[in-house]
N, CA and C of each residue as an Amber inpcrd file, in Angstrom:
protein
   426
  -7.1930000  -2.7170000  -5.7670000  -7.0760000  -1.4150000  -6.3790000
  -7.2290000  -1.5740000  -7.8820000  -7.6880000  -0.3290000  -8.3400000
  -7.9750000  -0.8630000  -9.8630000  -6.4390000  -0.4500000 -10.6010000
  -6.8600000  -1.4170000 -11.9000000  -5.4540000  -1.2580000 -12.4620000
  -5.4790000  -0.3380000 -14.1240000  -4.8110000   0.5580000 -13.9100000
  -4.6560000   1.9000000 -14.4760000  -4.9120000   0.9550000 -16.5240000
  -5.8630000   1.7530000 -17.0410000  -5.9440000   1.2310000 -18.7010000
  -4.6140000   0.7460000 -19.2840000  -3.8230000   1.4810000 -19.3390000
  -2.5910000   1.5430000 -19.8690000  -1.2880000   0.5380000 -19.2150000
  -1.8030000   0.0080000 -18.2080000  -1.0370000  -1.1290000 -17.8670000
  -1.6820000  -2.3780000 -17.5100000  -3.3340000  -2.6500000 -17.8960000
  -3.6500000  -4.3500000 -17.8660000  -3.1440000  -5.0400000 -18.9310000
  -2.4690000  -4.6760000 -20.0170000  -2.1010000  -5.5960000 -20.7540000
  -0.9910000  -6.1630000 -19.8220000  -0.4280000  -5.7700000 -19.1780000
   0.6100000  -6.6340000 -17.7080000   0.3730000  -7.3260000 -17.2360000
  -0.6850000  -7.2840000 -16.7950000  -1.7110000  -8.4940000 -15.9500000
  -1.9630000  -9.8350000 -16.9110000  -2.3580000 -10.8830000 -16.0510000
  -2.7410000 -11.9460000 -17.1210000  -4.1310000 -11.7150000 -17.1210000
  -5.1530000 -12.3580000 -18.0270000  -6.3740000 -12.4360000 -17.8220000
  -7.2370000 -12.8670000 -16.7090000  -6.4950000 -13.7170000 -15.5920000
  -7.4470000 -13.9210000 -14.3130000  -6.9130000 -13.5910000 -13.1610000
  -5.9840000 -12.3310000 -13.6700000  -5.7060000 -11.3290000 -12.4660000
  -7.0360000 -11.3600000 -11.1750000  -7.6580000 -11.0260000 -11.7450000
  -9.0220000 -11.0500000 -10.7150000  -8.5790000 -12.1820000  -9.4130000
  -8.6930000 -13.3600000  -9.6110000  -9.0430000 -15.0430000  -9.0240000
  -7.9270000 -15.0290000  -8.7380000  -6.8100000 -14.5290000  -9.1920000
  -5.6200000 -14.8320000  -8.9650000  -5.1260000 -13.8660000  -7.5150000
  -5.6300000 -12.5060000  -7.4870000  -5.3700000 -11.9330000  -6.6870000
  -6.7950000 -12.2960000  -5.3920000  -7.4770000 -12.7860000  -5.8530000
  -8.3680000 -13.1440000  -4.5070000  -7.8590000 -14.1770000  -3.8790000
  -7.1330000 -15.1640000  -4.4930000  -6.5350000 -16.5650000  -3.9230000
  -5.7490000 -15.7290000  -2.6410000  -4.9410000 -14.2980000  -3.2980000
  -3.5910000 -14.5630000  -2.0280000  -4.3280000 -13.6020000  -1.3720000
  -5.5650000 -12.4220000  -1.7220000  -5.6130000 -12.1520000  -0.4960000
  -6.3210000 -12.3730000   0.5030000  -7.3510000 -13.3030000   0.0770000
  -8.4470000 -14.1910000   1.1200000  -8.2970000 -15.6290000   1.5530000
  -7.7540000 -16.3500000   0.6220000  -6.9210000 -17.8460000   0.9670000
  -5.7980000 -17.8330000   1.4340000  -4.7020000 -17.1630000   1.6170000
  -3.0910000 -17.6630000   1.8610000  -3.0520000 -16.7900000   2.8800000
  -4.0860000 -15.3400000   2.5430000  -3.2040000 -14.1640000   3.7140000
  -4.6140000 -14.3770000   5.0000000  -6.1440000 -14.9600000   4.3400000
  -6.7740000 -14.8220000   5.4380000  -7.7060000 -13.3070000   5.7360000
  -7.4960000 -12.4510000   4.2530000  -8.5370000 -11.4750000   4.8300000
  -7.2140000 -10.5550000   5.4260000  -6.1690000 -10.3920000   5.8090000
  -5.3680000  -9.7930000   6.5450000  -4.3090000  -8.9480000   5.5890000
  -3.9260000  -7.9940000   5.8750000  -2.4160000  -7.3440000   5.5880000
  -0.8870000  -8.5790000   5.8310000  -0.2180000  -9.0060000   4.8510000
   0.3710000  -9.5930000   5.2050000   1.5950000  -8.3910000   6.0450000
   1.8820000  -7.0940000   5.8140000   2.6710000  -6.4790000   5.9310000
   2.4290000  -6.0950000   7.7000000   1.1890000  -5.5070000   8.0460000
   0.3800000  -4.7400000   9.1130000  -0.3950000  -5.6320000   9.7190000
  -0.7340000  -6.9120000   9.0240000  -1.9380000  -7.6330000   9.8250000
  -3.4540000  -6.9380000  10.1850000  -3.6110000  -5.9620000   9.3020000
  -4.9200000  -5.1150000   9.3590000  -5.7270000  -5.7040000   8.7610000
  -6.8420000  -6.2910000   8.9690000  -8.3530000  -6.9080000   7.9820000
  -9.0580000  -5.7260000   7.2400000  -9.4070000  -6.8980000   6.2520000
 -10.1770000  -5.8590000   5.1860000 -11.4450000  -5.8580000   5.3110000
 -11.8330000  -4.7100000   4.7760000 -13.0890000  -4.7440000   4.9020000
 -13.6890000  -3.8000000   5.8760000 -13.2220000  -4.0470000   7.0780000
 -13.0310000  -3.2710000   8.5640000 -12.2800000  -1.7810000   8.3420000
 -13.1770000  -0.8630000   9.3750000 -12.5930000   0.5110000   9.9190000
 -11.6490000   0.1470000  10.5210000 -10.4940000   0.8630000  11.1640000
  -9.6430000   0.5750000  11.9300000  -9.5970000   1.9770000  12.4260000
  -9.0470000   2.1170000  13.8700000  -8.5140000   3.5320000  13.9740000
  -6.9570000   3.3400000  13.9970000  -6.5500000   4.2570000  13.8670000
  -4.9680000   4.6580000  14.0530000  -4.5780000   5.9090000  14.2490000
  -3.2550000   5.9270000  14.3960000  -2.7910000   7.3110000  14.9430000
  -2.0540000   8.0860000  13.8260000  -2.1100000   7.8230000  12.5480000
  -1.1900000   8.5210000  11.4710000   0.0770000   8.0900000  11.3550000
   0.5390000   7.5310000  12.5310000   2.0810000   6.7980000  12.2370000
   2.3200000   5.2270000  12.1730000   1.1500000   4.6200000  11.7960000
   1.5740000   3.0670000  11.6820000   0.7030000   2.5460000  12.6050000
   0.8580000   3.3930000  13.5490000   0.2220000   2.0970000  14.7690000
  -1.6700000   2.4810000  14.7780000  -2.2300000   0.9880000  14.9540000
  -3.0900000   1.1110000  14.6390000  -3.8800000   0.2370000  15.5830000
  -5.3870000  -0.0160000  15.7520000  -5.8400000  -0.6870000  17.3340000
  -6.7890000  -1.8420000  16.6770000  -6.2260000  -2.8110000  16.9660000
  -6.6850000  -4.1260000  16.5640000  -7.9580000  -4.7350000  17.4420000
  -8.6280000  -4.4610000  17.5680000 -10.0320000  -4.7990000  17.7750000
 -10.1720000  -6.2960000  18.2520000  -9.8310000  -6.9470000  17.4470000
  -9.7590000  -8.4350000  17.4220000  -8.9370000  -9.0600000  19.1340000
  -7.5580000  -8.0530000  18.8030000  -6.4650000  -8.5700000  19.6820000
  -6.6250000  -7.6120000  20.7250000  -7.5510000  -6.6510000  21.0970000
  -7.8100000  -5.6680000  21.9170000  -6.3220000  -4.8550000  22.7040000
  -5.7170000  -4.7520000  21.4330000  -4.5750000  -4.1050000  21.7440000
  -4.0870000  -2.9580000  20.2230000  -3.0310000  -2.0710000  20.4270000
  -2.3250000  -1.0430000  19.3880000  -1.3170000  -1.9520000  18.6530000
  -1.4140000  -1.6280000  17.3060000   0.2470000  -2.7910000  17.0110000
   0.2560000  -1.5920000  16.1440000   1.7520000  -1.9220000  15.4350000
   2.4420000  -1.0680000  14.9600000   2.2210000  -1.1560000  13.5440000
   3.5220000  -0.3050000  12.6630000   3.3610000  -0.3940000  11.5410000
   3.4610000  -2.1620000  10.7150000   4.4150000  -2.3360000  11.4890000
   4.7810000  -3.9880000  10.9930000   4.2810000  -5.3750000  11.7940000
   2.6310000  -5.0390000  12.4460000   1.7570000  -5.6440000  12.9400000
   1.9930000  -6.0010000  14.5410000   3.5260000  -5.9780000  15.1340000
   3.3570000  -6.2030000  16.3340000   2.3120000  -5.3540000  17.0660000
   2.0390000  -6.2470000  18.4430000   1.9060000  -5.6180000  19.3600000
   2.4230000  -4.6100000  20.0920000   1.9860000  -3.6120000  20.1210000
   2.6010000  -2.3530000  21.0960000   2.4450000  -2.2900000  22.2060000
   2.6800000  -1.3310000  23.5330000   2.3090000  -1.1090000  24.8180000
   2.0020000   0.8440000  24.2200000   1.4350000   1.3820000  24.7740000
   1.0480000   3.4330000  24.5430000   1.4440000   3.1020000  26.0780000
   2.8170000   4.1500000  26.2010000   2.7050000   4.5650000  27.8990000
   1.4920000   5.6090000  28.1050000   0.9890000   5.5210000  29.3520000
   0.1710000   6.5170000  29.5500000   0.5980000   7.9470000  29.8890000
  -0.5480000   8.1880000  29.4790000   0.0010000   9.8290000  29.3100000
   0.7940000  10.5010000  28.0920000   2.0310000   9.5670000  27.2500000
   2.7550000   9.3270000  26.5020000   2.2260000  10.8670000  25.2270000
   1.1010000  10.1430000  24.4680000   0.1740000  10.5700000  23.7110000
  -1.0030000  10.6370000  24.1410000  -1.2020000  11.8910000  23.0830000
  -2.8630000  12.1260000  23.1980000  -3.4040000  11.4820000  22.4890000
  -3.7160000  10.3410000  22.5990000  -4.3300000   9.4280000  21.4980000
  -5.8620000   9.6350000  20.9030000  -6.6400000  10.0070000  22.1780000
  -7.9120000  10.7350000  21.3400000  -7.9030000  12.0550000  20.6330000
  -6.8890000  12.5670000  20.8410000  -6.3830000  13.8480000  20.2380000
  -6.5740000  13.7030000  19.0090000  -5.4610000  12.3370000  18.0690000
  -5.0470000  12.2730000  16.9810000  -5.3130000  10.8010000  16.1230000
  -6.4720000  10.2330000  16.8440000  -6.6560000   9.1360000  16.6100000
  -7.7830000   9.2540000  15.3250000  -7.6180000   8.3230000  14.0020000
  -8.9970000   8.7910000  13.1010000  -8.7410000   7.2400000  12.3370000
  -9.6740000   7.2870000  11.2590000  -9.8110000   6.2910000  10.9990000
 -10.1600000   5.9260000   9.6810000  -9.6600000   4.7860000   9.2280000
  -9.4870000   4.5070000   7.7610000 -10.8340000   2.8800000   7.4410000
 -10.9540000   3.2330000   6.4770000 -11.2120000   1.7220000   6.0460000
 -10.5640000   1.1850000   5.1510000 -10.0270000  -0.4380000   5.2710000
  -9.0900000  -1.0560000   5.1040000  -9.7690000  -1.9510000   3.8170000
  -9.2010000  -1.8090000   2.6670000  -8.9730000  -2.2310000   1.3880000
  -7.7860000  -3.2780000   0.8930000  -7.7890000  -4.6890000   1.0050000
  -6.3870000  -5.4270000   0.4470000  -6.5980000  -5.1480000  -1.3250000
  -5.1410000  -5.3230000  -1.2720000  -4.9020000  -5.7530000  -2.7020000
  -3.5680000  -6.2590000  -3.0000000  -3.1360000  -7.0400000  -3.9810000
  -2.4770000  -8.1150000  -4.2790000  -1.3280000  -7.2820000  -4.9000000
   0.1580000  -6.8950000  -4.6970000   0.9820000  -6.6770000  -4.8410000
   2.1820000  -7.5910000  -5.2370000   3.0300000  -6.9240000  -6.2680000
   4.3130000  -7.6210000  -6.5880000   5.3940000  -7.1650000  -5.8410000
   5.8860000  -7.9710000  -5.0720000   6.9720000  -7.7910000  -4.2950000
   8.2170000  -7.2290000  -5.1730000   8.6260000  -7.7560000  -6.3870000
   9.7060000  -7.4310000  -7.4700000   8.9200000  -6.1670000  -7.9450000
   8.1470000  -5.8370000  -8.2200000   7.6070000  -4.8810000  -9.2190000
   7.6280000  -4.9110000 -10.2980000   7.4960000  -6.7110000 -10.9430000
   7.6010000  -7.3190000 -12.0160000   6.1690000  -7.4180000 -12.3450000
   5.4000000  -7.3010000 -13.0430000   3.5700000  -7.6410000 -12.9670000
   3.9040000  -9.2780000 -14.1480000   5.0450000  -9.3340000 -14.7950000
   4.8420000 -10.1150000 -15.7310000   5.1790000 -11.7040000 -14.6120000
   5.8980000 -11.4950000 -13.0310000   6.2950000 -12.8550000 -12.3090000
   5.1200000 -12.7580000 -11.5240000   3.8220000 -13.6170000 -11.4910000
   2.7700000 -14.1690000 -10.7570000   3.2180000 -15.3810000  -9.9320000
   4.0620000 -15.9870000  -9.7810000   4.1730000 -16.8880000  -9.0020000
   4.1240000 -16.3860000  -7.3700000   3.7330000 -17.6120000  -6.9760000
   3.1990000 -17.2300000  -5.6670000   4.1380000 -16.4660000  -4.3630000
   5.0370000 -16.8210000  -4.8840000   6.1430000 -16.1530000  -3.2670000
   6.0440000 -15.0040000  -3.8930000   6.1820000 -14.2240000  -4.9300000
   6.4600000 -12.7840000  -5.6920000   4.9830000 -11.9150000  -5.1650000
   3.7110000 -12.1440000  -4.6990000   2.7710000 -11.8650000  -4.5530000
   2.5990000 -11.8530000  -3.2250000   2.0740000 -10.4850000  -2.6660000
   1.4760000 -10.3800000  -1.0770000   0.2520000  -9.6230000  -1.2370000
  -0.6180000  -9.8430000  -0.3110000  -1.9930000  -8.8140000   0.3040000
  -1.3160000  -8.1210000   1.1810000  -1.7630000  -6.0200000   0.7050000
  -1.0200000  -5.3990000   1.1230000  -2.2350000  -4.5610000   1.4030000
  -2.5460000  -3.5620000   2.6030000  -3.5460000  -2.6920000   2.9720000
  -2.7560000  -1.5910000   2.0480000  -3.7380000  -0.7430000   1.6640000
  -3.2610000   0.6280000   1.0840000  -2.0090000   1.1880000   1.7360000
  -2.4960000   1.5850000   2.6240000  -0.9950000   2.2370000   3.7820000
   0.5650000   1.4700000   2.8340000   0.2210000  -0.0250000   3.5820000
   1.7190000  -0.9730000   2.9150000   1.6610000  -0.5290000   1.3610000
   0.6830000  -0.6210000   0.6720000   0.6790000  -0.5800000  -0.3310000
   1.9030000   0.4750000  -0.7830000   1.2720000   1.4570000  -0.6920000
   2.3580000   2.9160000  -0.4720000   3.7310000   2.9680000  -0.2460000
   3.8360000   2.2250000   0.6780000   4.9930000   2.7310000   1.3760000
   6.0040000   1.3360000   0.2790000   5.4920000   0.8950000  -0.2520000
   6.0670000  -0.8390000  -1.0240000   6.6670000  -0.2540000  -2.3610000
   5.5510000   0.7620000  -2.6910000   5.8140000   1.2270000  -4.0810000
   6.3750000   2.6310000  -4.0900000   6.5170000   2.9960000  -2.6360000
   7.1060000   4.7700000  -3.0120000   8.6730000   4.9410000  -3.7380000
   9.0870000   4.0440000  -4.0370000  10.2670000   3.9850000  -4.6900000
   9.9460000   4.1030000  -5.9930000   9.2410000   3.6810000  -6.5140000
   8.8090000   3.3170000  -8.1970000   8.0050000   4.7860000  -8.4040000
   7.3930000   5.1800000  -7.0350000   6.3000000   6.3680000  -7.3720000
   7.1210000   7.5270000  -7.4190000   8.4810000   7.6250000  -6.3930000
   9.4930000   8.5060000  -6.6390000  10.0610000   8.7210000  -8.0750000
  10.7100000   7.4370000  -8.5170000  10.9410000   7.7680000  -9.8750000
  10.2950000   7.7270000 -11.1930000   9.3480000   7.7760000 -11.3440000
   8.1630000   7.7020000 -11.9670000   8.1920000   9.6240000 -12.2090000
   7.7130000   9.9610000 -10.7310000   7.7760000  11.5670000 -10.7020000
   9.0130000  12.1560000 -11.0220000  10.1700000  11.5480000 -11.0980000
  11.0780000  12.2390000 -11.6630000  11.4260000  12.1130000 -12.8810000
  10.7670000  10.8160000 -13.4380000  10.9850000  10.9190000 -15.1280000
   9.9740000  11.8520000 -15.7140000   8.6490000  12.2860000 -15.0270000
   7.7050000  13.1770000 -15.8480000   8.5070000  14.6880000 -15.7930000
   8.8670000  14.7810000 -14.9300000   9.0380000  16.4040000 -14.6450000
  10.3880000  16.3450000 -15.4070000  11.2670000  15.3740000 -15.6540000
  12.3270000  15.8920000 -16.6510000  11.9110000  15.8850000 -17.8480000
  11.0230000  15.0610000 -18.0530000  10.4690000  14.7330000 -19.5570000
   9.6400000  16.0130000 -20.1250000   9.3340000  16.6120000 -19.0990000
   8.2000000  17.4270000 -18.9150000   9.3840000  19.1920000 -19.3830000
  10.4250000  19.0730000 -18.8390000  11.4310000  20.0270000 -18.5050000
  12.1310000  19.7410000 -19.6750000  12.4840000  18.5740000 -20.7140000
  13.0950000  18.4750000 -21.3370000  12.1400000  18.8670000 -22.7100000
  11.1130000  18.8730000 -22.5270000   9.8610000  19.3280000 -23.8390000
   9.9840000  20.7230000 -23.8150000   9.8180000  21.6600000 -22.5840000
   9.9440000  22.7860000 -22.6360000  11.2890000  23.5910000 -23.2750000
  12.5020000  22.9050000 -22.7350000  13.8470000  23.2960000 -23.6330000
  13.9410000  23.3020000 -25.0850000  13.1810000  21.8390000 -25.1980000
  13.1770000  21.3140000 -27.0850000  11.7660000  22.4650000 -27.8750000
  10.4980000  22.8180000 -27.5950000  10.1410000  23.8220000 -28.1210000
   9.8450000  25.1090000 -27.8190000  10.1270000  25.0810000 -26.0010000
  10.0520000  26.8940000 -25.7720000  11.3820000  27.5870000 -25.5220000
  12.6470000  26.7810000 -25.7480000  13.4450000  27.5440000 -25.2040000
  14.1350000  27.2850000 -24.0490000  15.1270000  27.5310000 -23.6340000
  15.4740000  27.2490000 -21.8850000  14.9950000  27.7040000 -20.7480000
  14.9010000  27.2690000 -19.6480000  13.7820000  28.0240000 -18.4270000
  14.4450000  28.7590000 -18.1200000  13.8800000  30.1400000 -17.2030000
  14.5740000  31.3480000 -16.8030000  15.1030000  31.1570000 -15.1840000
């Protein structure tokens, strides 16, 4: 994923090589989170589980294998499909600790769901910041 202007000075300079090591050498091309390959369409059902091609079976959000009872779901109903993008994530949400255990290959999906904490409060510092500008030159909200 690309990394936003205002925060590569975080990165070191061979961010690049550095993030290809873990996600094509250590992880294998794979989601370490989902076990989803990159590169590849996948289908899935919107909730995690997704159909591994390879293993000719459904696994879940956290890569197991599943069983779909039949009948269960309508799986052609709601089944669609993504293409799968790794990228190299900080487990701490430190960008300045590169060492290797602090670093995973994460499919977008993981990606998301790794950082919705940081993305939660992130959105709540704009909208106060945002709410606190409006008090300081328009006045208080109605």
């Amino acid at each position: 994923m690309p990394i936003r202007r205002e925060h590569r000075f975080f990165y070191p300079i061979d961010w690049p090589q550095l993030s290809a090591v873990i996600r094509f050498r250590r992880a294998g091309g794979r989601c370490e989170a989902c076990r989803r390959p990159h590169g590849q369409t996948v289908w899935h059902l919107g909730d995690g589980r997704w159909w591994d091609a390879e293993a000719a079976s459904w696994r879940d959000g956290a890569g197991k294998i599943v069983c779909l009872p039949v009948g269960a779901d309508d799986v052609l109903g709601v089944v669609r499909t993504t293409r799968v993008v790794l990228a190299t994530a900080h487990r701490n949400h430190d960008t300045a600790d590169n060492r290797n255990a602090n670093l995973m290959a994460v499919c977008q999906r993981c990606h998301m769901l790794h950082d919705a904490p940081e993305h939660r409060r992130r959105r709540w510092r704009t909208l106060f910041r945002r709410r606190a500008m409006g008090d300081l030159f328009r006045g208080p909200y109605d």
